[in-house]
N, C-alpha and C positions, 0 to 999 in steps of 0.2 A: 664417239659417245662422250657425254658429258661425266666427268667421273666425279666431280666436286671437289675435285683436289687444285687449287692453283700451278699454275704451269711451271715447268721447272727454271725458266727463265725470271720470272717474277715470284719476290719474296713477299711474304704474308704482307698485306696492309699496314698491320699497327707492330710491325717487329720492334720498330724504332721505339716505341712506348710501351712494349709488353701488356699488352691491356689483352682481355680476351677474346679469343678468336674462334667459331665456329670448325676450325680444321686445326687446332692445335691442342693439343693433349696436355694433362697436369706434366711438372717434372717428374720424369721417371714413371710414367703413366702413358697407357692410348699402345697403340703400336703402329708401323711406320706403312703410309700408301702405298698402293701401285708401285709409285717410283722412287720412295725411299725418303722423298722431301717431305713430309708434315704428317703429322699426328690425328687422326678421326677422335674424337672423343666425345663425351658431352658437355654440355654448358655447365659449370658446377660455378657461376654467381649464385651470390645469394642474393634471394628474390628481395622485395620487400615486404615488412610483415603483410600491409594493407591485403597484398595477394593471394593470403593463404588463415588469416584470422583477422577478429575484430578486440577490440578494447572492452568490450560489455556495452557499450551504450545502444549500439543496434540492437542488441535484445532486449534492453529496457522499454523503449518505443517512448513516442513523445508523450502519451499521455497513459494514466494512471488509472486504472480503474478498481484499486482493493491497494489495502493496505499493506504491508510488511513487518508487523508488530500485534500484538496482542488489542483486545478491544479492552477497555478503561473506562470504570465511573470517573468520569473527571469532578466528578463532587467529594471524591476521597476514594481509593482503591488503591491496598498493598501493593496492587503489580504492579504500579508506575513504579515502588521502589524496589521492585525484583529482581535481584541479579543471579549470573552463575546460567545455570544451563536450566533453561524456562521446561521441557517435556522431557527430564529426567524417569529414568524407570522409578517404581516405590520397588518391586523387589529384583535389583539387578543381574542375581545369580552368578554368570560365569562373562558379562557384556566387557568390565571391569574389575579392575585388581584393588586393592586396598594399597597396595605399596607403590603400584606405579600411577594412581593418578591422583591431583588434592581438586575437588571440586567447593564451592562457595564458599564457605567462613572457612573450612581449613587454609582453603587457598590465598584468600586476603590475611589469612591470623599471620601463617607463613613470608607473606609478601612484605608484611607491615616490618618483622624482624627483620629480614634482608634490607630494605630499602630504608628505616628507619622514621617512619610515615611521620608526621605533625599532625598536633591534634587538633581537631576540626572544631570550627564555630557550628555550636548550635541552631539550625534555620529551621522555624516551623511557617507555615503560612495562614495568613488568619481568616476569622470564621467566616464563614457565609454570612450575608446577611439574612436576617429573620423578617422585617416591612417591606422588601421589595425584592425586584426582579433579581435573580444571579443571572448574570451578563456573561458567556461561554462564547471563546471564539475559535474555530476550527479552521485552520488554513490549511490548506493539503491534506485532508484528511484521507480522500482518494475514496470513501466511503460512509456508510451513517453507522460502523461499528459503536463508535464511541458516544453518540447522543442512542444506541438502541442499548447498552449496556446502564449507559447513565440513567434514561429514565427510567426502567425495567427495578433497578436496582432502588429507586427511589419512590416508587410504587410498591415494590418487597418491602420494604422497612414502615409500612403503615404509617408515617406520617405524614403528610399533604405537604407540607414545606411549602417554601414560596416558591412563584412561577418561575420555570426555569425558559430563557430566552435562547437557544442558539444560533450563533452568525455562522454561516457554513461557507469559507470562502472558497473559491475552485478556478483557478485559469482556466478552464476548459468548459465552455456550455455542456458536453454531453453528460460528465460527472454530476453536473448540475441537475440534468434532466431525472442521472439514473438514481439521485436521490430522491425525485418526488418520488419516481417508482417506488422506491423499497420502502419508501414512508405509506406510500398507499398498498405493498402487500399484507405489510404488520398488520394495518388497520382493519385489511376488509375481513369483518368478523363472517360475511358469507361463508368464507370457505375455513375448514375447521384449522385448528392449531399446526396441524403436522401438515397439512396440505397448504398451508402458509409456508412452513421451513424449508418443504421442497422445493416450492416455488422461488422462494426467495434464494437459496442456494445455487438453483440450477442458473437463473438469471444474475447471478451474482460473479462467478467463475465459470459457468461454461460459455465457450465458444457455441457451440452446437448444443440446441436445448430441445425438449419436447414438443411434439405438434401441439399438445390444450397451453404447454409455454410461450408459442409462439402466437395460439390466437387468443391470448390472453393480453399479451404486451398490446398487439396490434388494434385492441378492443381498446385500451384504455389508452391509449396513444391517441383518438379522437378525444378522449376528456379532458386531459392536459392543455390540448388545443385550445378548448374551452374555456379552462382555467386562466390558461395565461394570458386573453383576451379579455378576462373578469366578466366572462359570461358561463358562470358553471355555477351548478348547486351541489356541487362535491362537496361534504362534510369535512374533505383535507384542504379544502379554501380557505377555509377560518384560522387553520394553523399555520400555513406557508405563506409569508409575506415575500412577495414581488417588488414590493413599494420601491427598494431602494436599488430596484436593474434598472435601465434605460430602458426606453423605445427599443431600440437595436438591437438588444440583450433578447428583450422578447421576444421579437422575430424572429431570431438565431433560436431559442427555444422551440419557437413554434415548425420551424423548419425542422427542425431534427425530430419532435414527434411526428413529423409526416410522412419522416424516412422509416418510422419502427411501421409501419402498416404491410401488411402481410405481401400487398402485391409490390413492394419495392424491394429489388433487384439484389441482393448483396451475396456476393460467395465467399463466403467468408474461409470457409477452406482454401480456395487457392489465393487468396490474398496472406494467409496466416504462412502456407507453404516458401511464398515468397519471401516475408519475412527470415524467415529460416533457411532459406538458402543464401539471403545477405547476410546471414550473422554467420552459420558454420563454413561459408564461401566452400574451398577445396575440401575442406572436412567433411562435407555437406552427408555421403553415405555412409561417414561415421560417425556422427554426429549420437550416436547411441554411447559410444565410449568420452564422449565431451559430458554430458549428463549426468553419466557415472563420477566425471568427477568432482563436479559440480554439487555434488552430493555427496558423497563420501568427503570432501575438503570443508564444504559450505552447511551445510546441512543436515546431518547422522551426529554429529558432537554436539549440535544446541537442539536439534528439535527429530531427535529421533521416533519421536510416534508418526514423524510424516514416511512414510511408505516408499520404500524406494519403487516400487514396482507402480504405484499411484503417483508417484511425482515423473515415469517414465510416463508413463501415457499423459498423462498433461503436458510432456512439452511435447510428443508425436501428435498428438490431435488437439489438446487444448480443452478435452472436456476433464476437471475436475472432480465435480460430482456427481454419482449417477447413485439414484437411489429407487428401492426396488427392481422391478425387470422392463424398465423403461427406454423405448427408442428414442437414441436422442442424435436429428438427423436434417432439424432443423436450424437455419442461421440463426444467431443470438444479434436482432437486429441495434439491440440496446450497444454494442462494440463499436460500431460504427462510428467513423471519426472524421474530420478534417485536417491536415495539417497543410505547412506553407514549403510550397516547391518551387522549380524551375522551370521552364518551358524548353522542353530543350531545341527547340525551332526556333524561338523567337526569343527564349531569356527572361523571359519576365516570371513575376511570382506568380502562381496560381494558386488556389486550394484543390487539392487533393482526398478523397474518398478513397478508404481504405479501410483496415483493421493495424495500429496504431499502438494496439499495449504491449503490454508485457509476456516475453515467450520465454524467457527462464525461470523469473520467482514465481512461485506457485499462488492460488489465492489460500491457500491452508492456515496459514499463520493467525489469522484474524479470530477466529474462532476456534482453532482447531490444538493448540499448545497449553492451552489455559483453560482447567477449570474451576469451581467451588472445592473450596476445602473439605469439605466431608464426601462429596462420592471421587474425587480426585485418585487415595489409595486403592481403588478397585477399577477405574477408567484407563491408571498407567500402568497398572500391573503388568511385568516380563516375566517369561516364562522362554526360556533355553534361548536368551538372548532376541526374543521376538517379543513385542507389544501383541497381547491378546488383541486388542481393541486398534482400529485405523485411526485415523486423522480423521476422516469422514463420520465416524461413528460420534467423536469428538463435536463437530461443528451440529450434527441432526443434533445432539442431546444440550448443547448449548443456548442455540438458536430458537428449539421450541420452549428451553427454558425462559428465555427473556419475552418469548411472544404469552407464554404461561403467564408470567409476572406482571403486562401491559392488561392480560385479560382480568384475572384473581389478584393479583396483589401477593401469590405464595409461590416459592420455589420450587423448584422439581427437584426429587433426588430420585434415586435409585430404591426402588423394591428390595425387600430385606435378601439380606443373602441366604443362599440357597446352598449345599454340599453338593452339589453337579457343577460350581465354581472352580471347585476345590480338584475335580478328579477329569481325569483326561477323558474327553478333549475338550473340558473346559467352556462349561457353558456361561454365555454373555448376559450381564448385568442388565443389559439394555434390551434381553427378548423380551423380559414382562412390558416393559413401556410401549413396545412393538408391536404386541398381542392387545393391549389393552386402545391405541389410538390407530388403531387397522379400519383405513374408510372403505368404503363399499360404493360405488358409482350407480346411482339410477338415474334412469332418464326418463321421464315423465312426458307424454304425448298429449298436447291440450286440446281438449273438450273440444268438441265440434264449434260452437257457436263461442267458445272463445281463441278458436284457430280463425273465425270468419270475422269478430269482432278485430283483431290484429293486423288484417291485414287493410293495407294503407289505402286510404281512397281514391279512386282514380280522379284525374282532374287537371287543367293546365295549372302554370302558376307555380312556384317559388313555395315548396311546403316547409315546415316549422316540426323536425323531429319532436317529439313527445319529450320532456325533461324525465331523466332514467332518474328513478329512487334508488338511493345506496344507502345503506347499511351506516350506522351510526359508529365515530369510531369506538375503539379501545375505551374505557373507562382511563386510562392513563393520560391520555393525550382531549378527553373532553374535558369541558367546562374552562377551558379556556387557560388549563395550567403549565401548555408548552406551546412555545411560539417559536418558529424556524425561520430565520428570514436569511436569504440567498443574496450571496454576496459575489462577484466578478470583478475584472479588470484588476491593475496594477494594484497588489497590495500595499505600498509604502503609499502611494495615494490615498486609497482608502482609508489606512488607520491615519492617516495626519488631519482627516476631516475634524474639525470640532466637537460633532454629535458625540466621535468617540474617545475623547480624551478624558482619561481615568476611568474609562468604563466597564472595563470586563474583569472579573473574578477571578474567572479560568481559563485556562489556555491551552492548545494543541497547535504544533507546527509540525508536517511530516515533513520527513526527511528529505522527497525526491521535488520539494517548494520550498526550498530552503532558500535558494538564491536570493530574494528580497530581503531575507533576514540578514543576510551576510552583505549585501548592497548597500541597506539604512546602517550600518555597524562603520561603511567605510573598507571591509577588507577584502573587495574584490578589484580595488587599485594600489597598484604598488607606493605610489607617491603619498596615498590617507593613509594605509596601514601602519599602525603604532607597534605592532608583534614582528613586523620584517627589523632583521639585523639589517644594520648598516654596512654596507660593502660587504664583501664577499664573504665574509666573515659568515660562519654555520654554529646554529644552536645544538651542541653536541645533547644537550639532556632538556627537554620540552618537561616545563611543570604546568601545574593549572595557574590560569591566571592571576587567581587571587596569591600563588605565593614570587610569581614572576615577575608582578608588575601592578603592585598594588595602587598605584598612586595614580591608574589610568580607571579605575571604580567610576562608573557614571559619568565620564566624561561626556559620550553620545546620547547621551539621555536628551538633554536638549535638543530641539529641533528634527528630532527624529519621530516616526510614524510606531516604531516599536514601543522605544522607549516612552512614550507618553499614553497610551492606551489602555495601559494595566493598570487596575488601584492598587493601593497599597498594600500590598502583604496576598497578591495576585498569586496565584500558584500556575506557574507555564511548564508543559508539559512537552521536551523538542524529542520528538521521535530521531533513533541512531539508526547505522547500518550494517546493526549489528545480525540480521538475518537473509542480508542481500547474497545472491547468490555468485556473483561477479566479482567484486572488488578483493582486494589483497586486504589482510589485519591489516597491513602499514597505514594502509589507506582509510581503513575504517576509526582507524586509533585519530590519525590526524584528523579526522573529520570532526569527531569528540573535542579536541582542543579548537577548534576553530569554531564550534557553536559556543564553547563555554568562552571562548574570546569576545562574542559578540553579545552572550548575554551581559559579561561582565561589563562591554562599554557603555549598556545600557542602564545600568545600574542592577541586575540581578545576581544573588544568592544563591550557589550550587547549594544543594540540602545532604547529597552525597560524592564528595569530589573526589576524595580516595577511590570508591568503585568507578565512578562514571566518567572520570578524565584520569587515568594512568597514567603513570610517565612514561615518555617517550624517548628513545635512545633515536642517535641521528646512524646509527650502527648494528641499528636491533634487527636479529633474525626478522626470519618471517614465522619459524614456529613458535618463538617465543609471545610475537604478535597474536596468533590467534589465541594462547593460551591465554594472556592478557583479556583479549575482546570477546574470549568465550563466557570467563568471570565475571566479566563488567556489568553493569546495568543493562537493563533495554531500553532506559529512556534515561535524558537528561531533564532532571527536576530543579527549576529555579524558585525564586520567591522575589519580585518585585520592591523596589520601595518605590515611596511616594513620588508620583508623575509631578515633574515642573510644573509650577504657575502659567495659567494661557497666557499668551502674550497679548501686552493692553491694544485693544483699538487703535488705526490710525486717525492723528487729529484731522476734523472736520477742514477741509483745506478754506471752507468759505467762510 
């Protein structure tokens, strides 16, 4: 019999090098074979990590589809300058202590004495213009939070203002695509305000949406077709400019609406599963306690109204929002993605269909951490360390509020309070709104002779659908006072064109499109980068740039696609990582210094550089880190100066 023990005449293999051996035991470990020569024990190398976890970027996925950060008038809105912990209880009870924690102004007043902070220049940014377009450029936004907050908000404040233009840039056609969508749910005033919110929510963050969700998508996925062939009389034609995508761009558009049609093929459940078994690899059936920490480390300290128990079922299934007692059991065909692969037969790149986004940061954040100041103290009210109100309750009463403000021009708040608030078990601010916009479904069966008049005439030949009458838009978005024009491909291309030099007001760059900003700046090669020490030498204490290296102010401004884009006194808005649910503070903190590196080579003005670029220890905890990055900013706010002169023509060679 084979005993798997080496024979007594021949010594282990690798004796001579001690390396490890299937038949030989730790020192002083295992006990002795059969015959007394070699040790049974187990393999105790250590694997490597790859084996048994990943880094976070597998759960990232390659493309993006919602934001990570609060929604923003980028025409002016406090919460770009919000720091500290954004979905704070208003009455915290027993959550926290007073002596053991300093949260916002306590915390910087504190920080400023210890550290000895310098005082900061004054940066404001300047006005709008009053005669013409404000020029808004969105790059990564990953969604239309912040042009539906912008114009919502600018429609509330009754005055018409000038035409507001937004560039919505997107590496990805499908972002592309799911922006007309949610431009075309706002608008269709068909269906009522809260039967918008749903729609738009559930299409928004769930994987898995409704059967009227899904043959809704699939209905209006022939219109786009339409659309983007410039044979549509859609009323959202007038607003969304094509003009400046290719040929090819619109193909790629028109392809992916064909894919949202109800009879094409997508499981999006075991493509999502899959997903999730490359990221929690061997952890895979416990993957329930990875979650947990994911949240309680990432998630419970800055944005505690999101639900632990709703952010568990979002990464098990991937539905987000479910509102009323709705089955939701259909593929969300709008997820559907391409990315570039291997062939592993042959090697070559292919594209790939799949599901592609995001399976740890939740879509919560966008709508659901942030409200209006006045129903805000009864939306975040705690009671025995529990938020009365979800996240979801947060995003319904947000979302219908801005579809309210695109319709009316006035804001929603909350119905007076009531003492059944006050007394257990605490009745919700938000049933009168509930009770008051409750739709009711009928179905209407048409008339005999216009059931007979409907239907299509028989006959050979190539027929011509009837063109469908839609509903006029929003009063916000007609007469011609927003205009969205769709932008793709290499963003340092794009902005270096002519068209847009000194052109935009305002600005958004997300976080997870960052890479071109850090590309034009120079500091994604070792040899450009002005901020790398020379030799091996380490920066024990990271400051912001303007007190580290003043002298390097607008050096890249020149000849760069950033830096010449913005007018002057341009207000850029660079979304942080400060809600990711993945990354280490160290990491989130450097990421802070390395945007404010890039805006400074471009010539831009932090507005708050004490909160929004902390100092950085080459030695600092990790707890100290989060404490840092829980206080900071959620966004870093610059202010532009004046873009270089174009460069003259070349002379006529003849």
């Amino acid at each position: 019999r084979d005993s798997g023990v080496a024979p007594r005449t021949a010594p282990p293999p690798d004796a001579s090098r001690g390396g490890p051996h299937p038949c030989r035991g730790p020192k002083g470990g295992g006990h002795p074979g059969p015959f007394g020569m070699a040790r049974i024990s187990v393999d105790r190398s250590i694997p490597k990590p790859q084996g048994y976890a990943s880094d976070g970027l597998d759960a990232i996925g390659f493309i993006h589809f919602w934001g990570n950060s609060p929604a923003l008038d980028l025409c002016g809105d406090c919460q770009a300058a919000a720091f500290g912990v954004a979905a704070a209880g208003v009455s915290p009870g027993q959550q926290y202590k007073a002596d053991e924690e300093k949260e916002g102004k306590a915390f910087w007043e504190q920080e400023e004495v210890d550290t000895g902070g310098e005082r900061e220049e004054s940066v404001v940014p300047a006005p709008l213009p009053e005669d013409g377009p404000v020029n808004i450029l969105i790059a990564g936004g990953a969604d239309i939070r912040h042009l539906l907050k912008t114009v919502a908000r600018r429609r509330g404040g009754g005055k018409p203002g000038p035409k507001l233009r937004f560039f919505l840039h997107e590496a990805n056609h499908e972002v592309l695509a799911r922006h007309m969508l949610f431009l075309q749910v706002i608008n269709n005033r068909a269906l009522p305000a809260r039967e918008r919110m749903e729609l738009f929510l559930s299409v928004y963050g769930n994987t898995l949406v409704r059967e009227r969700d899904c043959r809704y998508i699939g209905e209006i996925a022939d219109e786009f077709v339409e659309m983007v062939t410039d044979n549509s009389n859609h009323p959202l034609a007038s607003v969304v400019s094509l003009d400046s995508l290719k040929f090819k761009d619109r193909d790629v558009l028109q392809d992916i609406f064909k894919g949202w049609r109800a009879d094409v093929p997508f499981d999006i459940e075991a493509l999502r599963d899959q997903r999730c078994r490359g990221y929690y690899r061997e952890r895979y059936d416990y993957r329930k306690n990875m979650m947990d920490w994911d949240y309680q480390t990432h998630i419970k300290d800055k944005a505690g109204i999101i639900s632990w128990f709703h952010y568990k079922a979002f990464c098990f299934t991937g539905v987000a929002f479910e509102t009323r007692l709705g089955t939701y059991n259909m593929p969300n065909r709008t997820l559907a993605s391409y990315t570039e692969a291997k062939d592993r037969s042959k090697g070559t790149t292919v594209q790939v269909r799949g599901f592609w986004g995001d399976i740890i940061n939740s879509p919560y954040y966008a709508f659901s951490i942030a409200t209006n100041s006045i129903d805000r103290p009864r939306l975040f009210k705690v009671s025995g360390s529990q938020y009365r109100q979800t996240e979801t309750d947060i995003a319904e009463f947000n979302v219908q509020d801005y579809i309210g403000q695109l319709e009316t021009g006035e804001e929603l708040h909350l119905p007076a309070e009531t003492p059944e608030e006050h007394v257990f078990p605490y009745a919700s601010p938000l049933d009168g709104l509930r009770t008051e916009n409750r739709i009711e479904e009928v179905v209407e069966e048409p008339a005999g002779d216009q059931a007979e008049a409907a239907r299509p005439a028989r006959g050979r030949g190539r027929r011509n659908p009837p063109k469908k009458e839609w509903p006029p838009l929003t009063p916000a978005f007609e007469g011609g006072g927003v205009e969205v024009v769709l932008l793709t491909g290499d963003l340092q291309e794009v902005l270096k064109k002519p068209r847009y030099r000194g052109l935009f007001h305002r600005g958004y760059l997300g976080s997870m499109a960052i890479m071109p900003f850090f590309e034009d700046a120079g500091l994604t090669k070792a040899g450009e980068d002005p901020f790398r020490p020379a030799g091996p030498s380490v920066v024990k204490i990271r400051k912001p740039p303007r007190a580290e290296a003043p002298e390097l102010f607008g050096t890249k401004q020149e000849g760069s696609g950033f830096g010449a884009a913005f007018a002057e006194g341009a207000h850029i808005v660079v979304e942080t990582m400060k809600y990711q649910a993945h990354f280490d503070a160290q990491q989130r903190i450097a990421y802070r210094h390395r945007a404010a590196q890039a805006g400074h080579l471009f010539g831009w003005r932090l507005t708050d550089e004490r909160r929004g670029v902390p100092r950085m220890e080459h030695d600092m905890k990790e707890r100290r880190a989060q404490e840092l990055e829980k206080n900071a900013t959620d966004f870093l706010c610059f202010v532009s100066r004046a873009p270089p002169p174009a460069p003259a023509p070349d002379p006529d060679p003849h």
